[in-house]
ChimeraX commands (.cxc) that place a marker at each C-alpha (Angstrom):
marker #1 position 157.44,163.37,120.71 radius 0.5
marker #1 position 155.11,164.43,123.56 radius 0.5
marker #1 position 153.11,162.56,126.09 radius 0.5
marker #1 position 149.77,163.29,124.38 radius 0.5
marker #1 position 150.58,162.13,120.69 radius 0.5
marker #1 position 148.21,158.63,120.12 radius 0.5
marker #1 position 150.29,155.77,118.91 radius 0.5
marker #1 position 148.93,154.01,116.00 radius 0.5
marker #1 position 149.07,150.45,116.68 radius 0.5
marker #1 position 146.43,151.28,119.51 radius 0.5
marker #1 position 144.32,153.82,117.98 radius 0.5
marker #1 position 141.19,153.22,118.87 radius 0.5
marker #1 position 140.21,154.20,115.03 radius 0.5
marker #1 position 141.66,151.07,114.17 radius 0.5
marker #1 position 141.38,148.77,117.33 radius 0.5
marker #1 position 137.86,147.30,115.53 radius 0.5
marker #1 position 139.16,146.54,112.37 radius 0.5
marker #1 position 139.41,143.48,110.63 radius 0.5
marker #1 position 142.40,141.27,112.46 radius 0.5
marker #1 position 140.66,141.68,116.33 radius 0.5
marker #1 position 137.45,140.04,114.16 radius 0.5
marker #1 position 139.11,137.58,112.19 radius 0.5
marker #1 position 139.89,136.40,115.74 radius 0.5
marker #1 position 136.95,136.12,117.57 radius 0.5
marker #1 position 134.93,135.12,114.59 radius 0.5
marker #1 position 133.07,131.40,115.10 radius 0.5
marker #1 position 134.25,128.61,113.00 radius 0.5
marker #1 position 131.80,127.94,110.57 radius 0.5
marker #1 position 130.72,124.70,111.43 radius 0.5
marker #1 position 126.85,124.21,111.02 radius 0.5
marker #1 position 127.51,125.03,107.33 radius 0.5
marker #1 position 130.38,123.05,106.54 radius 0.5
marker #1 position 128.65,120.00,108.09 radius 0.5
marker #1 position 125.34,120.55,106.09 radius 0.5
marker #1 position 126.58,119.03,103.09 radius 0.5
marker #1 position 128.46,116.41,104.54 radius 0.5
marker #1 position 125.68,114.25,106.12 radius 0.5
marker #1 position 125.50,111.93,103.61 radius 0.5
marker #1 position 129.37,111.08,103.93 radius 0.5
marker #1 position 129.69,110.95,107.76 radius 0.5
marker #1 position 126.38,109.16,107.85 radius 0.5
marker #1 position 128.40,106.48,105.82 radius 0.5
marker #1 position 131.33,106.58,107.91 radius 0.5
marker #1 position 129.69,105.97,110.99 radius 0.5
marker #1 position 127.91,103.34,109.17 radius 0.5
marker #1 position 130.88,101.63,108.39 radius 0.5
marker #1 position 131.92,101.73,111.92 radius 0.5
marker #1 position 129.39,100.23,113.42 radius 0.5
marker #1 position 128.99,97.24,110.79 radius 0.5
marker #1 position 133.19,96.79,111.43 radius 0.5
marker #1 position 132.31,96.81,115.29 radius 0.5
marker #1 position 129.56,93.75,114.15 radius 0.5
marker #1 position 132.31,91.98,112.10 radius 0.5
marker #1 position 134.75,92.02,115.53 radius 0.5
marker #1 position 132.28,90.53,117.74 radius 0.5
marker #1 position 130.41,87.95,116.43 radius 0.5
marker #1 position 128.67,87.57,119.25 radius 0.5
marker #1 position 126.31,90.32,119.15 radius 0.5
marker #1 position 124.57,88.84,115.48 radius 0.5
marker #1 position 124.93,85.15,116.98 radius 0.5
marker #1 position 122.60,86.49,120.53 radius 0.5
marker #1 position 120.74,88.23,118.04 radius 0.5
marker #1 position 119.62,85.30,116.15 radius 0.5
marker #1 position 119.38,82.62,118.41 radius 0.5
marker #1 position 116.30,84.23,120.01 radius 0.5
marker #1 position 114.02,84.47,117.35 radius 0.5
marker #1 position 115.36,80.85,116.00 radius 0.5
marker #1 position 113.94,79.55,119.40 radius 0.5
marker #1 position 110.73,81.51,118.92 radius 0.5
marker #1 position 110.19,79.85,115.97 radius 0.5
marker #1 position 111.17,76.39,117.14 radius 0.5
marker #1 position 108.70,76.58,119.71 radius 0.5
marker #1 position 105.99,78.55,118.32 radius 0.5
marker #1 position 106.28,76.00,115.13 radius 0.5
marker #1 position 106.43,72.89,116.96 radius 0.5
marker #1 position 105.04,73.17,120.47 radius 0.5
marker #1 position 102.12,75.76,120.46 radius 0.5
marker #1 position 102.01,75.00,116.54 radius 0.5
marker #1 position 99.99,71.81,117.10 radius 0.5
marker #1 position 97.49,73.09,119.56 radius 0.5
marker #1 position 96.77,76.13,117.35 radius 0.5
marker #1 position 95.38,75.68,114.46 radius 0.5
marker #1 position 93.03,77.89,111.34 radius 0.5
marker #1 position 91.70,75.51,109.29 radius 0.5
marker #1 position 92.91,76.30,105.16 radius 0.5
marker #1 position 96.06,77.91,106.53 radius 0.5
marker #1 position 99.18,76.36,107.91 radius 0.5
marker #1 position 100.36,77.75,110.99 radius 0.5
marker #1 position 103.95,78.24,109.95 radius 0.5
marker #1 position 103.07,80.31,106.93 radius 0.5
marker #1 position 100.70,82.26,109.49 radius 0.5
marker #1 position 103.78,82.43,112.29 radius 0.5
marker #1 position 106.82,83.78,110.40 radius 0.5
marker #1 position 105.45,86.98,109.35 radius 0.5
marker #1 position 104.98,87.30,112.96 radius 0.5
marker #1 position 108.26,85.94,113.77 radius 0.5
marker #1 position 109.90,88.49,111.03 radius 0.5
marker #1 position 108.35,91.54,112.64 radius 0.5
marker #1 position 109.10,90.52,116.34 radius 0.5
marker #1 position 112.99,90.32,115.45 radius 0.5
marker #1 position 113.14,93.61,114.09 radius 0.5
marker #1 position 111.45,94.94,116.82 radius 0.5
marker #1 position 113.72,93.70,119.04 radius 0.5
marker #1 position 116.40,94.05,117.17 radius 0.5
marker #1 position 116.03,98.05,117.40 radius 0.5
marker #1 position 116.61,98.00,121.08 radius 0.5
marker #1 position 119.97,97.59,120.27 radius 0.5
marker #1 position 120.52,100.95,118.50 radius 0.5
marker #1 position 119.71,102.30,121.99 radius 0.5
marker #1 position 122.26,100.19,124.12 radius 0.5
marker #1 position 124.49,100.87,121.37 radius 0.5
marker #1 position 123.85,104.65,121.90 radius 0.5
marker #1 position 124.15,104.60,125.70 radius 0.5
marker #1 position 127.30,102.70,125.33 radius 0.5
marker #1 position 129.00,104.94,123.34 radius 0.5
marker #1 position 127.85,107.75,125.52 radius 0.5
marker #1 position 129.55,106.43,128.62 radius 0.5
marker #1 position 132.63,105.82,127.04 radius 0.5
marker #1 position 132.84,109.20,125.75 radius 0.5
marker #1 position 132.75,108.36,122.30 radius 0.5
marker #1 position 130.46,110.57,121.18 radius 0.5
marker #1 position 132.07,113.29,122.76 radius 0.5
marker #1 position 134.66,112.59,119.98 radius 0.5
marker #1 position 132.95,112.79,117.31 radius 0.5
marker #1 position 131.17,116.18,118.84 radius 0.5
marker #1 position 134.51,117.43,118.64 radius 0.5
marker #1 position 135.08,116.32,114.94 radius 0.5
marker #1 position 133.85,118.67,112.02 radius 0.5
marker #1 position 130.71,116.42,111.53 radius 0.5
marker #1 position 127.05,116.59,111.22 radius 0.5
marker #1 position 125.44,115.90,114.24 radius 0.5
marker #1 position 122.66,113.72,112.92 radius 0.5
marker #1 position 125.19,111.77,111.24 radius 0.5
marker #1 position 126.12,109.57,114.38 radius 0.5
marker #1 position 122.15,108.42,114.58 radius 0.5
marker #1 position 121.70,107.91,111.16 radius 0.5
marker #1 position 124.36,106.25,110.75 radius 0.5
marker #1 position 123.88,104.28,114.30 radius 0.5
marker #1 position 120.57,103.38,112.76 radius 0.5
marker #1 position 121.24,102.53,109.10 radius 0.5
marker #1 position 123.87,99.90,110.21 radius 0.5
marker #1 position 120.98,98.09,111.68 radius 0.5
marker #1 position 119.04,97.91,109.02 radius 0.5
marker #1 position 121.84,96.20,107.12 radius 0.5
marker #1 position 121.69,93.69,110.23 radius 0.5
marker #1 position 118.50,93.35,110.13 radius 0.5
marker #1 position 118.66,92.21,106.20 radius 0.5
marker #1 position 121.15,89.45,107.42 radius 0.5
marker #1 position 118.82,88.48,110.42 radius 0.5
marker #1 position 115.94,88.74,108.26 radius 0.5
marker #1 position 117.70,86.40,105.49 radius 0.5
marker #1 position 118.23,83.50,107.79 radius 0.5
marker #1 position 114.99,83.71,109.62 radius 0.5
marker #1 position 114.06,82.90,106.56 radius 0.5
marker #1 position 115.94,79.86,105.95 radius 0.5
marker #1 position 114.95,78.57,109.17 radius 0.5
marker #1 position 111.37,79.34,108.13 radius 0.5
marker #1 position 111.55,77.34,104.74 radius 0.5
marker #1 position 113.44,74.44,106.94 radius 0.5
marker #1 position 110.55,74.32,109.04 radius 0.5
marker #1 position 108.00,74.33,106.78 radius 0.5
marker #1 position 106.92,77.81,105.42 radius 0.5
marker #1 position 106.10,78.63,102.22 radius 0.5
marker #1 position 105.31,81.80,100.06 radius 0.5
marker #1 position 101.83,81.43,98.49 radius 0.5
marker #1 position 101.31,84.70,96.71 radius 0.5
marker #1 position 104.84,85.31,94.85 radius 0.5
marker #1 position 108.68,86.30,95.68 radius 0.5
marker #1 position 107.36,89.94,94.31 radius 0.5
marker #1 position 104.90,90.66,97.06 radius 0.5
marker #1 position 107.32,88.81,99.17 radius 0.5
marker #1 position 109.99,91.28,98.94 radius 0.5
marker #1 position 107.71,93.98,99.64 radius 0.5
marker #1 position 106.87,92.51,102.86 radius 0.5
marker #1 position 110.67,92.23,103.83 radius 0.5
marker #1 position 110.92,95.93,102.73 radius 0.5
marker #1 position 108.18,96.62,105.07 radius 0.5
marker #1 position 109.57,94.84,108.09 radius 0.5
marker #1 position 113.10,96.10,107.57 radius 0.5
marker #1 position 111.17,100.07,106.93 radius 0.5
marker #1 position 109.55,99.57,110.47 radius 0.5
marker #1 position 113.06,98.14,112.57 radius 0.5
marker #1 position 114.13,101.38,111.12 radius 0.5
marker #1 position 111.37,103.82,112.84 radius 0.5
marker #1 position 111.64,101.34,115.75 radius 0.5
marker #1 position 115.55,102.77,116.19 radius 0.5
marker #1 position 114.79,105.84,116.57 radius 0.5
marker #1 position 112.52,105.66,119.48 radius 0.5
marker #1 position 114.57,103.09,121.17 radius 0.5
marker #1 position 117.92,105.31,120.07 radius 0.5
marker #1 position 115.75,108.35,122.08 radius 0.5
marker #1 position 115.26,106.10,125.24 radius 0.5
marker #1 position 119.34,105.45,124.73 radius 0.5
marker #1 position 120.06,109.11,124.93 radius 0.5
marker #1 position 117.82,109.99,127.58 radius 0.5
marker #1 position 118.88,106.96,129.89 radius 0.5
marker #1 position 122.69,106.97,129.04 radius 0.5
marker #1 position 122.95,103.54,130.42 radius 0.5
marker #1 position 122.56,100.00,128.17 radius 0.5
marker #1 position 121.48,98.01,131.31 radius 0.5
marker #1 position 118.61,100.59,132.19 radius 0.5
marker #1 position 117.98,100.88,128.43 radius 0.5
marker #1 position 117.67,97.12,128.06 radius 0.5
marker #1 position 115.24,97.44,130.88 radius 0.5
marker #1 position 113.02,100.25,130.22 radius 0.5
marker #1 position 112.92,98.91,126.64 radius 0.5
marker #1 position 111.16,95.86,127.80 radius 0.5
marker #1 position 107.96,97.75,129.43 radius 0.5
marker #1 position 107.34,99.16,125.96 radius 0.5
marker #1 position 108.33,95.74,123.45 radius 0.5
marker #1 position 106.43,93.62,125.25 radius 0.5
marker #1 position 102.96,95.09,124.92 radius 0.5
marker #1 position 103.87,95.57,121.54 radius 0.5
marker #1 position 104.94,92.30,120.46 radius 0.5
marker #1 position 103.19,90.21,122.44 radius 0.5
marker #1 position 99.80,92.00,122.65 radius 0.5
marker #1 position 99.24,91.87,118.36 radius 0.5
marker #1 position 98.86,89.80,115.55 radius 0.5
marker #1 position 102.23,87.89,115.89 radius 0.5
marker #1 position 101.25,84.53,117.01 radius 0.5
marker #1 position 97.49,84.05,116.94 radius 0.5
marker #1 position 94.75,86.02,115.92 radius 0.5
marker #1 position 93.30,88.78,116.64 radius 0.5
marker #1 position 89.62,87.31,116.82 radius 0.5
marker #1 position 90.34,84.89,119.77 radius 0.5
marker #1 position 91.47,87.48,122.09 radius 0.5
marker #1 position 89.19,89.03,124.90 radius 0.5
marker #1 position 87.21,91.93,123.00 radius 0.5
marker #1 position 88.63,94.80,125.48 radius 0.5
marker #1 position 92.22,94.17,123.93 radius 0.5
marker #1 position 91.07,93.18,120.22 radius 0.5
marker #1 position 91.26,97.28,119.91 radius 0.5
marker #1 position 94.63,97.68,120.92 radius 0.5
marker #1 position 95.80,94.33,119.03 radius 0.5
marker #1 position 94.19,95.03,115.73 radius 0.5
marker #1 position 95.23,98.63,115.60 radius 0.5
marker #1 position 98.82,98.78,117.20 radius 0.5
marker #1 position 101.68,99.68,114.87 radius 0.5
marker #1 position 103.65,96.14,115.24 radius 0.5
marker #1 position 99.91,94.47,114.16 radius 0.5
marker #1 position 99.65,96.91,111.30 radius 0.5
marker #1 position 103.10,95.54,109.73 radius 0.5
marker #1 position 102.37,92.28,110.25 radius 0.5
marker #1 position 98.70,92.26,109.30 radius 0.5
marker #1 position 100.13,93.84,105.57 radius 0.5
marker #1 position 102.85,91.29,105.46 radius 0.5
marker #1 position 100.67,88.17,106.12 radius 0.5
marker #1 position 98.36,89.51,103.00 radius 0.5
marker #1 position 101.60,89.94,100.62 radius 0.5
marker #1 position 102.78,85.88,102.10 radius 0.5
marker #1 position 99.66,84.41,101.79 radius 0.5
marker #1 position 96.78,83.82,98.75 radius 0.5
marker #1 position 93.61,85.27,98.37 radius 0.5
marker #1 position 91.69,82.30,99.91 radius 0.5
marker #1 position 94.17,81.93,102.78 radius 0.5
marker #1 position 93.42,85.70,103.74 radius 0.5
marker #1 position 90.09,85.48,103.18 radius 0.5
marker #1 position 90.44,82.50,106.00 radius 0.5
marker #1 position 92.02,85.07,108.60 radius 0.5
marker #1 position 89.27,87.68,108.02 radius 0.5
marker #1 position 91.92,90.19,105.98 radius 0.5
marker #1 position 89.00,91.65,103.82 radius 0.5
marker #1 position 91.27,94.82,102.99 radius 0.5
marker #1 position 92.66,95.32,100.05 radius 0.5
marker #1 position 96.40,94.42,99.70 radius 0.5
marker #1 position 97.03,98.10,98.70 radius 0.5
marker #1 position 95.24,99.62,101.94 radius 0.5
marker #1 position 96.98,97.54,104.60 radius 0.5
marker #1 position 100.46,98.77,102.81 radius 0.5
marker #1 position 99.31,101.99,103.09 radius 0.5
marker #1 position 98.28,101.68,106.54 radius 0.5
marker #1 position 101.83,99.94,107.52 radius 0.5
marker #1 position 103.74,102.77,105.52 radius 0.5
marker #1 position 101.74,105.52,107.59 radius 0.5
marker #1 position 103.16,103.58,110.95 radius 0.5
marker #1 position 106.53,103.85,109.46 radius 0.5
marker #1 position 106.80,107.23,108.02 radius 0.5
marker #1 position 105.54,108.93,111.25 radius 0.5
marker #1 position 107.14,107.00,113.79 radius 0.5
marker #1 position 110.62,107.57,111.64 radius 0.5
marker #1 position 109.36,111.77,111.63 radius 0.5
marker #1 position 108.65,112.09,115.35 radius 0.5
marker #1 position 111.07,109.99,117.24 radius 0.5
marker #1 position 113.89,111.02,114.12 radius 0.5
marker #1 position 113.25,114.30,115.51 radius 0.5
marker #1 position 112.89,113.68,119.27 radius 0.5
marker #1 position 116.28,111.45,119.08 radius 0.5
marker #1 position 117.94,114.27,117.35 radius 0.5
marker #1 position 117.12,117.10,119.16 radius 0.5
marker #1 position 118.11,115.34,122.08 radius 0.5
marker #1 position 121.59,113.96,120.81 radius 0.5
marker #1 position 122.06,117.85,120.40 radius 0.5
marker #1 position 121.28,118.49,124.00 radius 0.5
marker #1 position 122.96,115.44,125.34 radius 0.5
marker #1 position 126.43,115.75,124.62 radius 0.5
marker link #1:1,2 radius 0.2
marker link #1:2,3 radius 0.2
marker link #1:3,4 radius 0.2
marker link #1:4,5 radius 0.2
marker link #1:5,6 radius 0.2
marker link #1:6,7 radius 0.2
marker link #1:7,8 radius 0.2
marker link #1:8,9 radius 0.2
marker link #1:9,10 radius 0.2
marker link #1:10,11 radius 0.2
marker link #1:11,12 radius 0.2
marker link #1:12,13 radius 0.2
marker link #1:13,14 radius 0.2
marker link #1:14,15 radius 0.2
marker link #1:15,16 radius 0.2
marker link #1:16,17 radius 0.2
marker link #1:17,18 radius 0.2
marker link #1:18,19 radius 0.2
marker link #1:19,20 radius 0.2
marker link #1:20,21 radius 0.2
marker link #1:21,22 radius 0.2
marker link #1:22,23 radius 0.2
marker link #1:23,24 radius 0.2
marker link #1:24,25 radius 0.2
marker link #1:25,26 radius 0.2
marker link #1:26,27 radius 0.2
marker link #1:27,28 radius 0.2
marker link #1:28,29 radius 0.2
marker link #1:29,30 radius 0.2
marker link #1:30,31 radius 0.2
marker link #1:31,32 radius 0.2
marker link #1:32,33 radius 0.2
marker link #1:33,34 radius 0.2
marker link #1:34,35 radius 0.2
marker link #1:35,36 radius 0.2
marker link #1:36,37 radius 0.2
marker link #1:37,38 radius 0.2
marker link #1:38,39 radius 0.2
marker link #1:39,40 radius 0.2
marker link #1:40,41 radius 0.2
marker link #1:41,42 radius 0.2
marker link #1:42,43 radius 0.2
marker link #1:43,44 radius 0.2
marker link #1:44,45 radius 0.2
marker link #1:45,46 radius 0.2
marker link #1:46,47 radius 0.2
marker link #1:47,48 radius 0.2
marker link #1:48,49 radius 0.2
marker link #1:49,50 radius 0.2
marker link #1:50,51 radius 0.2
marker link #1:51,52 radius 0.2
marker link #1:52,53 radius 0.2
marker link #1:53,54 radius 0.2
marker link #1:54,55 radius 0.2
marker link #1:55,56 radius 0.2
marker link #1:56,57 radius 0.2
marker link #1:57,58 radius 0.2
marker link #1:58,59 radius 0.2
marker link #1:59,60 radius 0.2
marker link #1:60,61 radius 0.2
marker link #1:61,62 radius 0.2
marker link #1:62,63 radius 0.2
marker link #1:63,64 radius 0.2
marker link #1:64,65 radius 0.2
marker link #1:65,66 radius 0.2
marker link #1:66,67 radius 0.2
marker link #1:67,68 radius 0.2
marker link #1:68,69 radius 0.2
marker link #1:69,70 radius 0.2
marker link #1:70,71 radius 0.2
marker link #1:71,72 radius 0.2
marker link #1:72,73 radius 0.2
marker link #1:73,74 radius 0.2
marker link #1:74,75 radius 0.2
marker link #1:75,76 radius 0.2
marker link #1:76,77 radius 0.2
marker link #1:77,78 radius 0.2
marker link #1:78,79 radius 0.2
marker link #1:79,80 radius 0.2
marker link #1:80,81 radius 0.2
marker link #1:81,82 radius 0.2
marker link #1:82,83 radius 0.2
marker link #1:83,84 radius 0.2
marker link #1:84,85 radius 0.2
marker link #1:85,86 radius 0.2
marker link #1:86,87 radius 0.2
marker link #1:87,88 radius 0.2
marker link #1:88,89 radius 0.2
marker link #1:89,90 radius 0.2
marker link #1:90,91 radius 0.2
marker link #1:91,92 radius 0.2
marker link #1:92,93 radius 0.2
marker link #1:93,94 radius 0.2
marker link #1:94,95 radius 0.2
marker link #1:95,96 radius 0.2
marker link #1:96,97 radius 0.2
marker link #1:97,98 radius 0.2
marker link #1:98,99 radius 0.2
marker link #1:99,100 radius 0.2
marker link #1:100,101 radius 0.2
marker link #1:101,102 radius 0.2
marker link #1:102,103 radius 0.2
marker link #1:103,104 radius 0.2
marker link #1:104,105 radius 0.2
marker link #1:105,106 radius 0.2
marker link #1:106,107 radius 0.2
marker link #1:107,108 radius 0.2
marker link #1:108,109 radius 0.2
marker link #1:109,110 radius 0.2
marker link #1:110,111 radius 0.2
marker link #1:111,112 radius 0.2
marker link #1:112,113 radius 0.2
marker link #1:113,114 radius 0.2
marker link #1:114,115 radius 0.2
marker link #1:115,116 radius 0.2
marker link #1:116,117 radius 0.2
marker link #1:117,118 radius 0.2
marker link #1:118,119 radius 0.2
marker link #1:119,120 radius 0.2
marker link #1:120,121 radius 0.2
marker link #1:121,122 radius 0.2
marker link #1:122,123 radius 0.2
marker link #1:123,124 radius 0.2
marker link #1:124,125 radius 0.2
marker link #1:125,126 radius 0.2
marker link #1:126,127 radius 0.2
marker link #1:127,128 radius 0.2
marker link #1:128,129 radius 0.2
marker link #1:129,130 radius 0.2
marker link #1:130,131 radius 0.2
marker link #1:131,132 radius 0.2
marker link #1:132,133 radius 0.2
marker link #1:133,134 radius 0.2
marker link #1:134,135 radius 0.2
marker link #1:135,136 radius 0.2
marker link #1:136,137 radius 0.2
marker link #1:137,138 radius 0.2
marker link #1:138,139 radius 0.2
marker link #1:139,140 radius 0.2
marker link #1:140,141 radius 0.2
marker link #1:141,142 radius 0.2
marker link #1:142,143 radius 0.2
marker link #1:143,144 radius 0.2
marker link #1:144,145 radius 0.2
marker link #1:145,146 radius 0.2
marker link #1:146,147 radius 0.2
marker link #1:147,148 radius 0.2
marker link #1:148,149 radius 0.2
marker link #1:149,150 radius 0.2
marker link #1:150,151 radius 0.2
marker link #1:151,152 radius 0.2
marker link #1:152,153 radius 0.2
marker link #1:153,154 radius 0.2
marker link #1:154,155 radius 0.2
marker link #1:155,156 radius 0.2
marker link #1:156,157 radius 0.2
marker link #1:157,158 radius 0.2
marker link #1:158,159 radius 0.2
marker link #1:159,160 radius 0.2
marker link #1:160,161 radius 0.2
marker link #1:161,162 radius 0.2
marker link #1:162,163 radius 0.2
marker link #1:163,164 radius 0.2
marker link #1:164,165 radius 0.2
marker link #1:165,166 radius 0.2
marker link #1:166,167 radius 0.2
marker link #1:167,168 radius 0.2
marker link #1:168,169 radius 0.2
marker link #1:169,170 radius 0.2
marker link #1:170,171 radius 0.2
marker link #1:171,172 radius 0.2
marker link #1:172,173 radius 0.2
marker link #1:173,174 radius 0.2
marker link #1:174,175 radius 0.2
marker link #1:175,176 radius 0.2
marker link #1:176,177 radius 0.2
marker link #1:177,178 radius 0.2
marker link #1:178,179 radius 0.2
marker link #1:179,180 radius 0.2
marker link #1:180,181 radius 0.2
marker link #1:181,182 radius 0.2
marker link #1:182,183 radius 0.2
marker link #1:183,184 radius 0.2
marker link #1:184,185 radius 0.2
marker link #1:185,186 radius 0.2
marker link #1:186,187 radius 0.2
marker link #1:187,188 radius 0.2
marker link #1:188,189 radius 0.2
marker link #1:189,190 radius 0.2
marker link #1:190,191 radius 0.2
marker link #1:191,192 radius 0.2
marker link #1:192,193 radius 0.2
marker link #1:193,194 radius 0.2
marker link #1:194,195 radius 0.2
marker link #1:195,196 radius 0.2
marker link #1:196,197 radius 0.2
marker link #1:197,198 radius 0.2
marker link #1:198,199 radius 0.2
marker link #1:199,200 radius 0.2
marker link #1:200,201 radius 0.2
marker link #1:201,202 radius 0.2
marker link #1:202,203 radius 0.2
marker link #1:203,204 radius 0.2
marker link #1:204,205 radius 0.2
marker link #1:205,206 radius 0.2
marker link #1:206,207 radius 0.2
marker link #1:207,208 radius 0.2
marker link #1:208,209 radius 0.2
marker link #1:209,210 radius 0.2
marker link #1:210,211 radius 0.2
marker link #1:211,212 radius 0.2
marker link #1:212,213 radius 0.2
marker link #1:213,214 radius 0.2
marker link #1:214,215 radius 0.2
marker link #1:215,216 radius 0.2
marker link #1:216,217 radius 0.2
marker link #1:217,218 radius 0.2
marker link #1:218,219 radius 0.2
marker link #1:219,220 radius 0.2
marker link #1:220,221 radius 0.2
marker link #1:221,222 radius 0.2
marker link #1:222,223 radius 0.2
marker link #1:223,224 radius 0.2
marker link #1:224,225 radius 0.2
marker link #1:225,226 radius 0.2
marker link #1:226,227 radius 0.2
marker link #1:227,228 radius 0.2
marker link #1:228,229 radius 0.2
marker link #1:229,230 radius 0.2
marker link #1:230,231 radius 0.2
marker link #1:231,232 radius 0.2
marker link #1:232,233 radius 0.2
marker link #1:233,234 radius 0.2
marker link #1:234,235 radius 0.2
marker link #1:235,236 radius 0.2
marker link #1:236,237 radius 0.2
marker link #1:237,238 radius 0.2
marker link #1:238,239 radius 0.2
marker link #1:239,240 radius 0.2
marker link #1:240,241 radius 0.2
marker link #1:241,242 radius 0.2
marker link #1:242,243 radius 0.2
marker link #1:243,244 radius 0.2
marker link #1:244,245 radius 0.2
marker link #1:245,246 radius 0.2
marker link #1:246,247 radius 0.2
marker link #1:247,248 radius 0.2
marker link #1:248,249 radius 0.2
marker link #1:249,250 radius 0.2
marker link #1:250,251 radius 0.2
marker link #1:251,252 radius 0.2
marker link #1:252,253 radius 0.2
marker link #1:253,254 radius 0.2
marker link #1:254,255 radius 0.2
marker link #1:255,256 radius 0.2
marker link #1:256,257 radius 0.2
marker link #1:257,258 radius 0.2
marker link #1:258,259 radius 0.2
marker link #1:259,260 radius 0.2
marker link #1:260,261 radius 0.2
marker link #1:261,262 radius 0.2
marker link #1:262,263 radius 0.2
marker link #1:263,264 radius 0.2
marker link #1:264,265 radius 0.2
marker link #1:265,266 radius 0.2
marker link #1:266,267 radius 0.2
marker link #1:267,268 radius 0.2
marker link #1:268,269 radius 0.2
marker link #1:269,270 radius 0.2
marker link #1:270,271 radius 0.2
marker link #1:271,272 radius 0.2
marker link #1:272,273 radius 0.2
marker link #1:273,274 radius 0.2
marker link #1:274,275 radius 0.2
marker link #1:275,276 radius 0.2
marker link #1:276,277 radius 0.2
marker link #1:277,278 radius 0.2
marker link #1:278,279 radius 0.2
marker link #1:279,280 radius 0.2
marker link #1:280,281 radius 0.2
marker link #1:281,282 radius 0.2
marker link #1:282,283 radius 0.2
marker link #1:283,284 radius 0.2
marker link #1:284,285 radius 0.2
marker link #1:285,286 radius 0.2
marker link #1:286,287 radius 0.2
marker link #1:287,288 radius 0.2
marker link #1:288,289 radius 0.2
marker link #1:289,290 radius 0.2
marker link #1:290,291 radius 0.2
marker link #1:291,292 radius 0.2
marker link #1:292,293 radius 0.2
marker link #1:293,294 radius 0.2
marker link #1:294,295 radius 0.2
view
């Protein structure tokens, strides 16, 4: 044969055809994950509740706080503090029950940053998995937590004294309410995770932002004895908003009549809802951009 005749397994006729492509083509993973959210959201759900059930420790530290809270509040400050028709304790644990979610959710962002510095969630990048699954499911197995934490604070409220005075109905929809905002509160505190990539700087940057929060709302006294530059902030803050809804499902009509809760019972659940639907919708979307970015 001469030097000029074209050999066929290089001719550039066929050097684009299918088997070069087959090789260089992407794996599809963005649309084999898309159905499987649901799934890995539940298996990372799982993981994290397992990771609960081998160290104890983390749901005993996360109870004894709010247990001393209420010790106190009920029983030192309790006395001093008084609304005349309405027993302190029944106006305290609503409080109480919103201020341990809240704190609660700062540990989906330690959690988070802990897992980053291991490297953990570089494993699961490199598993065939929906990205958002690792925060939703980060953030779902807290809200099963926070329905254990809930249930005993609970206990320890009826131990010390409080009582529900408008039905176990309206009470459930307060505890639906509470455990709705711990949820929204993950996300943002699962963003400052992400961003920090370190749970002792997480733990500490989380404080600057809880403490107004908790401690500058409705929680332990009310709104109408505070200085009138901060009743603004205290009435209107999302923390006051779930609590302000849950008090008027807890107590009875007279009893919120007492506290100045002239709303309708519909309205303030509305209102809370509205916190909890678009802090879930903004900092659902800031965490997950950035878990995209992150890793």
């Amino acid at each position: 044969m001469s030097a000029g005749t074209t050999n066929p397994a290089i001719n550039p006729a066929t050097a684009s055809t299918s088997e070069p492509r087959s090789v260089a083509s992407p794996l599809p993973t963005v649309d084999v994950n898309k159905p499987r959210i649901v799934a890995d959201a539940i298996t990372i759900t799982q993981r994290n509740l397992i990771t609960i059930a081998r160290v104890p420790q983390l749901l005993v530290f996360a109870t004894i706080q709010p247990i001393i809270f209420v010790l106190m509040f009920r029983y030192v400050f309790g006395g001093a503090y008084g609304i005349p028709g309405v027993p302190y304790v029944d106006f305290l644990m609503p409080g109480i029950f919103a201020q341990t979610v809240a704190f609660g959710a700062i540990g989906t962002g330690i959690g988070l940053s802990e897992d980053l510095s291991k490297g953990l969630i570089d494993r699961f990048r490199s598993l065939p998995m929906a990205p958002s699954a690792v925060l939703v499911g980060r953030t779902t197995a807290d809200v099963v937590r926070n329905v254990f934490v809930q249930s005993l604070m609970v206990a320890v409220g009826v131990l010390v004294g409080f009582r529900i005075h408008a039905g176990v109905p309206k009470f459930l929809v307060a505890m639906l309410l509470l455990l709705g905002f711990g949820f929204a509160l993950s996300w943002l505190f699962g963003l400052i995770g992400l961003t920090l990539k370190n749970a002792e700087t997480t733990q500490a940057a989380s404080f600057p932002i809880m403490a107004p929060l908790v401690f500058a709302s409705a929680a332990f006294v009310d709104v109408r004895t505070m200085p009138g530059w901060l009743q603004p902030w205290a009435r209107n803050q999302p923390l006051s908003a779930i609590i302000t809804a849950s008090r008027r499902l807890i107590l009875n009509e007279q009893q919120a009549q007492l506290l100045g809760l002239t709303e309708s019972t519909a309205s303030l659940v509305l209102k809370a809802l509205a916190w909890i639907v678009g802090l879930t919708l903004v900092f659902g979307t800031l965490a997950i951009r950035k878990y995209r970015r992150v890793v």
